[in-house]
SEFIVEX-113252 format. One record per residue (C-alpha): residue in one letter; x, y, z; residue number from 0. Coordinates in nm, 2 decimals, m for minus. Layout:
BEGIN
+--------+--------+--------+--------+-----+
: residu :     xx :     yy :     zz : num :
+--------+--------+--------+--------+-----+
:      A :      X :      Y :      Z : NUM :
...
+--------+--------+--------+--------+-----+
***
This chain:
BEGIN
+--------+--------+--------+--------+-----+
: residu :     xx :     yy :     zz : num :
+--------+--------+--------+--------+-----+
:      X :   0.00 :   0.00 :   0.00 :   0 :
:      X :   0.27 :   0.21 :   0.05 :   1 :
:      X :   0.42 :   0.20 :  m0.28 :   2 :
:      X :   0.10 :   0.30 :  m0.43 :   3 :
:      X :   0.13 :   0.71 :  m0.37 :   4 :
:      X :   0.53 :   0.74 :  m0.18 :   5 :
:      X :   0.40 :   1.15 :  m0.12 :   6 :
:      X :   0.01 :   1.20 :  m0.05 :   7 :
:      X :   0.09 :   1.52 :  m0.01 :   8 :
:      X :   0.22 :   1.56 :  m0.38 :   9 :
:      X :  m0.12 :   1.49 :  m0.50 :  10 :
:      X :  m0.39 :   1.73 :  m0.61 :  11 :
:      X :  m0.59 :   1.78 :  m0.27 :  12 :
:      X :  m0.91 :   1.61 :  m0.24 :  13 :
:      X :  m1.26 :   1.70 :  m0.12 :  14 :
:      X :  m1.26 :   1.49 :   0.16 :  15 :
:      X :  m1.61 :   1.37 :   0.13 :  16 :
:      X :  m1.82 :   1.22 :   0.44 :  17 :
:      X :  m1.56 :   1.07 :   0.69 :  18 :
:      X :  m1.48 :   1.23 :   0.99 :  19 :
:      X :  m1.12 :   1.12 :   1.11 :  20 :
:      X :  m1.10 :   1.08 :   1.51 :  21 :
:      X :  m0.78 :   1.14 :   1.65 :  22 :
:      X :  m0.66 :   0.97 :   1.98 :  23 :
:      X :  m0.43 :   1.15 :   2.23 :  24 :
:      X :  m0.33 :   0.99 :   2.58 :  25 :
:      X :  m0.04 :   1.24 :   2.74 :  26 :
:      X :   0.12 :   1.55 :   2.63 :  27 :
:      X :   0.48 :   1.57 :   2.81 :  28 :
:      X :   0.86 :   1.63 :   2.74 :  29 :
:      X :   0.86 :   1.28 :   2.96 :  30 :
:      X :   0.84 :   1.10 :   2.68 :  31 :
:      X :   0.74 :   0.72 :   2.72 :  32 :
:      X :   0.43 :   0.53 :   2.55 :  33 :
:      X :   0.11 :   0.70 :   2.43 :  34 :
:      X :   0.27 :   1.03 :   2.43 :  35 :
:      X :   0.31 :   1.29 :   2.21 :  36 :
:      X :   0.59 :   1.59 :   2.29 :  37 :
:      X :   0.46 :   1.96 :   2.39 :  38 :
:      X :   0.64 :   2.04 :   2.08 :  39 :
:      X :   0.52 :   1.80 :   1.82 :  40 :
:      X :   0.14 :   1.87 :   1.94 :  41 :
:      X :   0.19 :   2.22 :   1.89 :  42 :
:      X :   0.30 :   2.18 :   1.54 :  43 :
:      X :  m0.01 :   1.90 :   1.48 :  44 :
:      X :  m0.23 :   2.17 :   1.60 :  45 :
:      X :  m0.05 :   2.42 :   1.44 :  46 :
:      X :  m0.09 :   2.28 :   1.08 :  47 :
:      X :  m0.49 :   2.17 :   1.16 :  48 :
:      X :  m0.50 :   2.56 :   1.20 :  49 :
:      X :  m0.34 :   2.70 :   0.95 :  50 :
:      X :  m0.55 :   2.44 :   0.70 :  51 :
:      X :  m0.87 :   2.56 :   0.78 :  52 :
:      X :  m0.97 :   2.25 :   0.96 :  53 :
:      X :  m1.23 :   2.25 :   1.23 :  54 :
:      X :  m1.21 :   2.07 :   1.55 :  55 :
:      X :  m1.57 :   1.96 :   1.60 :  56 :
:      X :  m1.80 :   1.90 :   1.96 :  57 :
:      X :  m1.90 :   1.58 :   2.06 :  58 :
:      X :  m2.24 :   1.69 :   1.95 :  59 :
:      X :  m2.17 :   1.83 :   1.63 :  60 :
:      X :  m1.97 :   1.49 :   1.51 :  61 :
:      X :  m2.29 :   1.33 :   1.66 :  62 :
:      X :  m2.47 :   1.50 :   1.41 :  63 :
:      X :  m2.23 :   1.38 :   1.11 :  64 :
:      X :  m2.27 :   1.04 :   1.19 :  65 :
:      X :  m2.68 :   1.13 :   1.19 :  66 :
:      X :  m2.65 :   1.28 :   0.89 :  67 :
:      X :  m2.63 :   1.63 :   0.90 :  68 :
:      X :  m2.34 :   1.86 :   0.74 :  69 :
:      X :  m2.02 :   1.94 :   0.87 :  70 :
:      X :  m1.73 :   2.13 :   0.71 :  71 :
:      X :  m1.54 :   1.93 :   0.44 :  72 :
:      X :  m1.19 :   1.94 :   0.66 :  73 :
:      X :  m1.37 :   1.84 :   1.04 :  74 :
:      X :  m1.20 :   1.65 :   1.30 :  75 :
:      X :  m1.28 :   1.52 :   1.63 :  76 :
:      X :  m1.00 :   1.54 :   1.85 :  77 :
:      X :  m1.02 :   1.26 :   2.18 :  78 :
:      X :  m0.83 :   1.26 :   2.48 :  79 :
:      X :  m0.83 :   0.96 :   2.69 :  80 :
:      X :  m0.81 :   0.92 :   3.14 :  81 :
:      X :  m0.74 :   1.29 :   3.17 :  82 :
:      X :  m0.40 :   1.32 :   3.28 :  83 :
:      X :  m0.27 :   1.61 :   3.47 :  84 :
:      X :  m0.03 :   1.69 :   3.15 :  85 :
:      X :  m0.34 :   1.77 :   2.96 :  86 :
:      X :  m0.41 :   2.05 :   3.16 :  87 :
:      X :  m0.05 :   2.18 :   3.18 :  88 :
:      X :   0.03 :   2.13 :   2.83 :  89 :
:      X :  m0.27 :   2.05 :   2.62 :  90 :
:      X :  m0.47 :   2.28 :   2.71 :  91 :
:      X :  m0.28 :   2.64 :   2.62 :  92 :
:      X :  m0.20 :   2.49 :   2.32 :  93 :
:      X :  m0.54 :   2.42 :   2.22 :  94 :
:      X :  m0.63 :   2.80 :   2.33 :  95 :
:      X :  m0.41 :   2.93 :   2.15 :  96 :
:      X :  m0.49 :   2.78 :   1.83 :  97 :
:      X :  m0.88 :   2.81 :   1.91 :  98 :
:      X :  m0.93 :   2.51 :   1.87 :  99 :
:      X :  m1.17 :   2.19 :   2.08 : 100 :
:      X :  m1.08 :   1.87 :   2.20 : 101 :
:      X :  m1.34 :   1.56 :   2.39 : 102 :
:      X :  m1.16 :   1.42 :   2.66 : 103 :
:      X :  m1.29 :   1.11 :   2.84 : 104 :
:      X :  m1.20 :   1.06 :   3.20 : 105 :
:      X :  m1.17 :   0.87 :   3.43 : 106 :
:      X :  m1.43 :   0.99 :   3.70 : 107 :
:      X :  m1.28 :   0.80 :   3.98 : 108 :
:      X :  m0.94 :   0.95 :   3.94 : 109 :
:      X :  m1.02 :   1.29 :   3.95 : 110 :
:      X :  m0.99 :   1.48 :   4.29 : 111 :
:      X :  m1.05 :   1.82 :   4.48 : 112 :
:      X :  m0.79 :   2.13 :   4.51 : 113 :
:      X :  m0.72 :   2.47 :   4.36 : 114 :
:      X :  m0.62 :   2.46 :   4.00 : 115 :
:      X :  m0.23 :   2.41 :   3.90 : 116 :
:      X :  m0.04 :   2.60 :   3.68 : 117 :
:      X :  m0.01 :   2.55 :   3.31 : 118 :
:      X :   0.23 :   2.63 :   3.04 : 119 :
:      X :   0.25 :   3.00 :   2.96 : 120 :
:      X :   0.01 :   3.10 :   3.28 : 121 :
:      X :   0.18 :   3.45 :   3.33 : 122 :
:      X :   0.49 :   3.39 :   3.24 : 123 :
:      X :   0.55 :   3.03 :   3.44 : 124 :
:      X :   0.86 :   2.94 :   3.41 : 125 :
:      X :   0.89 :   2.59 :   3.31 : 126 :
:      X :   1.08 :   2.49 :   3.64 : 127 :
:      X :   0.80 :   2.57 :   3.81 : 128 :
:      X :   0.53 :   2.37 :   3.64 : 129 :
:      X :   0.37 :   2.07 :   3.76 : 130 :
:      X :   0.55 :   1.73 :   3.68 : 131 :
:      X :   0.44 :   1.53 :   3.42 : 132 :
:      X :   0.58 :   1.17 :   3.40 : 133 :
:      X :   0.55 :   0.91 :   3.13 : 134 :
:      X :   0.27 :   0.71 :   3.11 : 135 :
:      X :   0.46 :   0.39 :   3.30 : 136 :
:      X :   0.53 :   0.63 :   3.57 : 137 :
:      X :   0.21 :   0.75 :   3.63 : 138 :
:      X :   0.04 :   0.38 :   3.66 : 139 :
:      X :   0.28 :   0.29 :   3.92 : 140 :
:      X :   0.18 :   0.61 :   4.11 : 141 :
:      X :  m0.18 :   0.54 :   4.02 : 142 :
:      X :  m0.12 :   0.20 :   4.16 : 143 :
:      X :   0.04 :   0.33 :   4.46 : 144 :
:      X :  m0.27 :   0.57 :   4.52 : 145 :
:      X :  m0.13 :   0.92 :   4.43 : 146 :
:      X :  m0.40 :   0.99 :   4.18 : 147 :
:      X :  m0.39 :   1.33 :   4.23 : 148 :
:      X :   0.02 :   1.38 :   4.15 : 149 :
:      X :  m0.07 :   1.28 :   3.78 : 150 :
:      X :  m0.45 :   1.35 :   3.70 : 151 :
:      X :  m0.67 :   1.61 :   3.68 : 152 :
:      X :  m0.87 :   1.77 :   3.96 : 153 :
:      X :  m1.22 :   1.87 :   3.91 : 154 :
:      X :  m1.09 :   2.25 :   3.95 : 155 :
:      X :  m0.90 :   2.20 :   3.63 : 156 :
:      X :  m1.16 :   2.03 :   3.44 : 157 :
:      X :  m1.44 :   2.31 :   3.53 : 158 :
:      X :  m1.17 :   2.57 :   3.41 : 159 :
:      X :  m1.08 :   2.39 :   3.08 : 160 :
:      X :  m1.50 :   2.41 :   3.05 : 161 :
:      X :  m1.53 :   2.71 :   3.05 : 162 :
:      X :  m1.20 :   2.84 :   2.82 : 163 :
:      X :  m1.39 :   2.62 :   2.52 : 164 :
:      X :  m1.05 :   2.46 :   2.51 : 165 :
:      X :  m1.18 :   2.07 :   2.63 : 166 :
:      X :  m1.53 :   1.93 :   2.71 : 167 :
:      X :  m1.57 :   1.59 :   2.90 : 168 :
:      X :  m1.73 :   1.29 :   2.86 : 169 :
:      X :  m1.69 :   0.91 :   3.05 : 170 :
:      X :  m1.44 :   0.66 :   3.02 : 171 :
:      X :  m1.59 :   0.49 :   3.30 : 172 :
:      X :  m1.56 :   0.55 :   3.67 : 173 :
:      X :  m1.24 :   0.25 :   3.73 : 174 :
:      X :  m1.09 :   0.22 :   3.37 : 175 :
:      X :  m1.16 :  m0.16 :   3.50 : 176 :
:      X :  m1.16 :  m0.47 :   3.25 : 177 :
:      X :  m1.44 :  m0.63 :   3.42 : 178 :
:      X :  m1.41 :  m0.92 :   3.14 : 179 :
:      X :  m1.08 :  m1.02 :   3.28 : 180 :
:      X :  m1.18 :  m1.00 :   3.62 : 181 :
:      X :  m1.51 :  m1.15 :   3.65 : 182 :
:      X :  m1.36 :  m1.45 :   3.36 : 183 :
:      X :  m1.66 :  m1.66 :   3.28 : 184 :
:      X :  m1.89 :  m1.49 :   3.54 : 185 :
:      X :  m2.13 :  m1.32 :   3.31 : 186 :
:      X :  m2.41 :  m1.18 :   3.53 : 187 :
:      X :  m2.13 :  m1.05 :   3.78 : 188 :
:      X :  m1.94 :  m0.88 :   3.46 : 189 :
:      X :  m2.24 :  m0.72 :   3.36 : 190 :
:      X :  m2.35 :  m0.64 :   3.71 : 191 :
:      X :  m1.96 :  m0.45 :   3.74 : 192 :
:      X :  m1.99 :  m0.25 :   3.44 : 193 :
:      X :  m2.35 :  m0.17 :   3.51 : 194 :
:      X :  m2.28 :   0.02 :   3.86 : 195 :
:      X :  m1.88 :   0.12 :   3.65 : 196 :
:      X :  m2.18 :   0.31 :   3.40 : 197 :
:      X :  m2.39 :   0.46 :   3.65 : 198 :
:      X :  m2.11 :   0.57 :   3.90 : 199 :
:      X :  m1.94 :   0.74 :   3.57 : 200 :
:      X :  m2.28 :   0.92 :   3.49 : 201 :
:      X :  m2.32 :   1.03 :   3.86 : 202 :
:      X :  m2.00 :   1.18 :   3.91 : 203 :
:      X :  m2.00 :   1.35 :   3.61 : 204 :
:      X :  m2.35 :   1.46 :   3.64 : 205 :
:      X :  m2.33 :   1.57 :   4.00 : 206 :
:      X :  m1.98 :   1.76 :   3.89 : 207 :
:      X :  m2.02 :   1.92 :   3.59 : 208 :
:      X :  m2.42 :   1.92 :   3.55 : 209 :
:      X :  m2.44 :   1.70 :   3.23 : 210 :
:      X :  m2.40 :   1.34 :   3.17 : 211 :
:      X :  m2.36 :   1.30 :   2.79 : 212 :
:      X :  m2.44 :   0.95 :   2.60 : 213 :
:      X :  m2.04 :   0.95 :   2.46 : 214 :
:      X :  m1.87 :   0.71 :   2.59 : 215 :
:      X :  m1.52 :   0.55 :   2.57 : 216 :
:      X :  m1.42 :   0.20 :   2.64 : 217 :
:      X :  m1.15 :   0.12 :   2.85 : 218 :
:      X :  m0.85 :  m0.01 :   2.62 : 219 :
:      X :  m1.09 :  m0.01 :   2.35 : 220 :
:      X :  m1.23 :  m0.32 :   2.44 : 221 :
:      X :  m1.60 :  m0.44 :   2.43 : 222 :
:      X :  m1.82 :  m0.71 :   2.36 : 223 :
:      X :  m2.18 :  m0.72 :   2.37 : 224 :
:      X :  m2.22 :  m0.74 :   2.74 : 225 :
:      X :  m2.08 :  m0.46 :   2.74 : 226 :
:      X :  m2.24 :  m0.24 :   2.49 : 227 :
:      X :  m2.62 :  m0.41 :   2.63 : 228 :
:      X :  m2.50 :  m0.27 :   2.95 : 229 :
:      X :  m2.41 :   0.07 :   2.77 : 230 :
:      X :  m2.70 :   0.10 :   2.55 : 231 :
:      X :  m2.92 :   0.04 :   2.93 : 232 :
:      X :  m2.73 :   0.31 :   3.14 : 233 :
:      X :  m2.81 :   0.53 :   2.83 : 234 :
:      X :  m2.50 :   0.61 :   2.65 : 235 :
:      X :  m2.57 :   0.57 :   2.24 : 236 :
:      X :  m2.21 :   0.72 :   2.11 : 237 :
:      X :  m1.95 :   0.45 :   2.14 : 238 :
:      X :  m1.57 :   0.47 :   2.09 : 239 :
:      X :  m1.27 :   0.23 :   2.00 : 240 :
:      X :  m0.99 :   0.24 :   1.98 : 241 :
:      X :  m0.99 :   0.06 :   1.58 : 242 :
:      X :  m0.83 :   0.29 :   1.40 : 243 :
:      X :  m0.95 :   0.11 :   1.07 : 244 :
:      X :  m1.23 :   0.23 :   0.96 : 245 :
:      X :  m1.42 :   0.55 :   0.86 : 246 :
:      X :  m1.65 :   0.76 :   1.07 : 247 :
:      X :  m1.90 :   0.81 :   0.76 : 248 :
:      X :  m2.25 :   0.98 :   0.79 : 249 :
:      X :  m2.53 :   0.68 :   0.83 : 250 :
:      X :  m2.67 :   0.58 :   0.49 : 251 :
:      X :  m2.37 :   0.58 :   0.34 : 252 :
:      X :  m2.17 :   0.24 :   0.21 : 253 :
:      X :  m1.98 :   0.08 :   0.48 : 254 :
:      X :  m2.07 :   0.33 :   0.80 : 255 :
:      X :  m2.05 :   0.14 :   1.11 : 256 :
:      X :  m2.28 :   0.41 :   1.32 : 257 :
:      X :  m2.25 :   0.58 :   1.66 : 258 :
:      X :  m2.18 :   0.22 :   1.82 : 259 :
:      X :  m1.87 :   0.20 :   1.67 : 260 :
:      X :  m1.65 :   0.49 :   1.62 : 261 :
:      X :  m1.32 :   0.45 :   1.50 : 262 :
:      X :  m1.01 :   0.66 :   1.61 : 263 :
:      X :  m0.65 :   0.64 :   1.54 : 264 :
:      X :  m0.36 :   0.72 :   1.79 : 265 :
:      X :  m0.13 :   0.98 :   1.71 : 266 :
:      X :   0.21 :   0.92 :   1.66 : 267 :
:      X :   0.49 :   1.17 :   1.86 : 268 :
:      X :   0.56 :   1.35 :   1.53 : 269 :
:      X :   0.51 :   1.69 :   1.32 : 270 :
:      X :   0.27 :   1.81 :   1.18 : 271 :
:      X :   0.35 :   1.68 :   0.88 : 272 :
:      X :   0.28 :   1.32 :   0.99 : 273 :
:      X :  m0.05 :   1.39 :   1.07 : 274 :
:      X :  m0.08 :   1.58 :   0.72 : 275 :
:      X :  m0.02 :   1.24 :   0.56 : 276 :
:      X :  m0.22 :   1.02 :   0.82 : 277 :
:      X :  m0.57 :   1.29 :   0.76 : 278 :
:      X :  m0.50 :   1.25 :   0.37 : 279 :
:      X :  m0.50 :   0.82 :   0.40 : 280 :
:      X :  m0.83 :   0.87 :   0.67 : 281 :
:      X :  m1.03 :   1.13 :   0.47 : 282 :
:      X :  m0.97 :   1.04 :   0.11 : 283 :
:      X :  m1.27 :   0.82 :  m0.05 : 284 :
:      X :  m1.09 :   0.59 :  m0.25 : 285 :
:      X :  m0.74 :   0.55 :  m0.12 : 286 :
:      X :  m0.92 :   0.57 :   0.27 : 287 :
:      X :  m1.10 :   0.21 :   0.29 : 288 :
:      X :  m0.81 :   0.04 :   0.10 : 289 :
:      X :  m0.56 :   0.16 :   0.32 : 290 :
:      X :  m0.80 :   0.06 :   0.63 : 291 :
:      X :  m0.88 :  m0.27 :   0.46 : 292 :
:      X :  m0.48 :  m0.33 :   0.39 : 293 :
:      X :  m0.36 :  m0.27 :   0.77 : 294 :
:      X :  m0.62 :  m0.44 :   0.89 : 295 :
:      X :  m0.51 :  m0.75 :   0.77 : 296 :
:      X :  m0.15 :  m0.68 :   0.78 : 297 :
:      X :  m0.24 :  m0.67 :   1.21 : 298 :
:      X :  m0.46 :  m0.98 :   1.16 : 299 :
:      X :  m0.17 :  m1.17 :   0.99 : 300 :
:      X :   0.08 :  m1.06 :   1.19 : 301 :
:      X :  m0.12 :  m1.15 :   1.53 : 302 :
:      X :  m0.16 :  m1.48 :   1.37 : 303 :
:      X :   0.18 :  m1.53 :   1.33 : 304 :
:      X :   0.30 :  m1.45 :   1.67 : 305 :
:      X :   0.01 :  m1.69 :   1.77 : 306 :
:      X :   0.14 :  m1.95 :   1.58 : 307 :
:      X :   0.50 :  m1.92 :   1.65 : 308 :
:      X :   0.42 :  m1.98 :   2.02 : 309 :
:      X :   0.24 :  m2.26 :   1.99 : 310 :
:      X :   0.54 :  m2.41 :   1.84 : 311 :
:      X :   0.78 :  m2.35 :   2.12 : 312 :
:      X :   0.80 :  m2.63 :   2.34 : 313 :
+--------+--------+--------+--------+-----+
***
């Protein structure tokens, strides 16, 4: 697939007609690590979404695309998931300063009380003086460990974030618990878990923020249809994966997948010009489901591979 265009970029632009890419962010930090993408490089994402005309849509308008109704020809939806204290501090002015949205789904029973921390650029901050912001390892040993609140978000932060336009919040559960692993073959005590995971999410966010949204965001992308029954009961209708293979069309059109199953792609800790090439392979009509269709079951083969090599080892 590759070989087919070497430069996307080289090619007369396209109109790109009906999908909506998703992008997927975890942590912004110089830490670097897993799931991360630099201050720097998502300042120069950002920074070219800008300067293309692209708009970053709401939850609720990207609701509407998949229902049907218009959106502008270059829209993106851009997710953030947990809601890690290093969105605030370095996310956040970035996404002011470029005017532009982001969705983040957190973690509700992670998120604690206490006055609002600094962020990048707040009056001059100098850097040394800034919150730390570890790399994603080092934040699920302290999560582990109980010090929530040295690497996530308190509820201060999220209500100022609010109201700045620059992130709105939806669930990603209440424990970021795989009750699938833990409950194994227990059905009725799975669905039991991530029924009262639902409704504690929905609470919290309901009894914080006033709104309890029907977006929501499975932990590690996983799901099966437990799990979306229990979902489609606590009254979420907006589902999304973590499947990066697919196309967030409008419904009625060929090969839309609907609200139930949104696909997103993770963003890799490079320029701008990286994602220039990733939107062109996610947007464009024809080239877009080929590509999908080809890396699909390049991960397929290659996960049957490994499976089969370790069945041979004795």
């Amino acid at each position: 697939m590759k070989d087919v265009i070497k430069d996307p970029l080289s090619v007369a632009p396209i109109k790109p007609a009906h999908n909506v890419p998703v992008l997927m962010y975890h942590h912004i930090t110089p830490a670097g690590g897993m799931i991360n993408t630099t201050p720097a490089n998502f300042e120069s994402q950002i920074a070219w979404l800008a300067r293309n005309g692209y708009t970053s849509l709401t939850a609720e308008r990207f609701a509407g695309h998949l229902a049907g109704r218009p959106v502008p020809d270059k829209s993106v939806l851009i997710t953030f998931d947990d809601g890690y204290l290093d969105n605030w501090v370095y996310a956040h002015p970035v996404l002011q300063r470029y005017g532009m949205h982001a969705v983040l789904f957190v973690i509700t029973g992670w998120i604690g009380d206490g006055p609002a921390r600094p962020y990048e650029g707040l009056d001059g901050m100098p850097a040394a003086s800034l919150p730390a912001a570890p790399d994603h390892d080092a934040c699920k040993k302290l999560i582990e460990a109980g010090r929530h609140d040295d690497v996530m978000l308190r509820w201060s932060e999220i209500e100022a974030m609010r109201a700045a336009g620059s992130f709105e919040f939806h669930s990603h559960t209440h424990t970021h618990t795989r009750w699938d692993q833990v409950c194994g073959p227990d059905t009725a005590s799975k669905r039991a878990h991530v029924a009262k995971e639902l409704a504690d999410s929905r609470a919290t966010l309901q009894a914080r923020l006033g709104e309890a949204s029907d977006h929501l965001c499975w932990p590690q992308g996983y799901f099966d249809d437990d799990y979306l029954q229990e979902g489609r009961t606590a009254g979420f209708r907006h589902f999304y994966t973590t499947d990066p293979f697919g196309q967030n069309v409008a419904a009625g059109t060929p090969g839309a997948a609907g609200p139930e199953h949104i696909y997103r792609f993770a963003v890799r800790n490079q320029p701008g010009a990286w994602l220039a090439r990733r939107l062109w392979w996610a947007a464009h009509p024809f080239w877009g489901p080929r590509y999908n269709a080809w890396k699909s079951w390049k991960r397929s083969w290659k996960k049957g591979l490994r499976a089969r090599l370790r069945g041979r080892r004795p």
